[in-house]
C-alpha positions, 0 to 999 in steps of 0.5 A, spaced: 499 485 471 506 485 470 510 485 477 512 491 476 505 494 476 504 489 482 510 492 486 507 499 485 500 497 487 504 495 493 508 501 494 501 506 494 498 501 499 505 504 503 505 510 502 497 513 501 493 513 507 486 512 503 488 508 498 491 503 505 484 505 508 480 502 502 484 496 501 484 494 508 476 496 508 476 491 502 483 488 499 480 484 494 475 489 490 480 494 491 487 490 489 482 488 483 480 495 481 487 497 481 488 492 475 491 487 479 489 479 477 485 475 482 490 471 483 494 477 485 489 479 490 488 474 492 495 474 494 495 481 497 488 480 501 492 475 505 497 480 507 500 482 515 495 488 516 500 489 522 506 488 518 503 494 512 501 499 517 508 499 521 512 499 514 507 505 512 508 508 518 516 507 518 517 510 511 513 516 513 517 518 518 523 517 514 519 521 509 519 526 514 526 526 516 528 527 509 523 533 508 523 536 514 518 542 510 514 538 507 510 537 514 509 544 515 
């Protein structure tokens, strides 16, 4: 996988809640499922899981704020 496929991988686990539930539940089969290489699922199953709620969460209230309708 190319760092730009690895990057977008990251940006849905920010972004789409069920795609972070299934990730979190089981990283590695998940991150490999998307097409990742073992090695970087590897990678990314070591990620801060605090540290990737709370950036989901800030991009989401950002989300909110730009598109206050969007909610409603």
């Amino acid at each position: 996988m190319s760092a730009p496929s690895f990057e977008a991988f990251l940006a849905k686990l920010y972004v789409d809640e069920g795609v972070r539930a299934r990730f979190l539940a089981n990283p590695r089969d998940e991150a490999v499922k998307a097409g990742l290489t073992t090695e970087e699922a590897e990678a990314l199953a070591s990620i801060d899981r605090v540290g990737l709620e709370l950036m989901a969460k800030s991009l989401e209230r950002k989300r909110q704020r730009r598109l206050p309708n969007a909610a409603a």
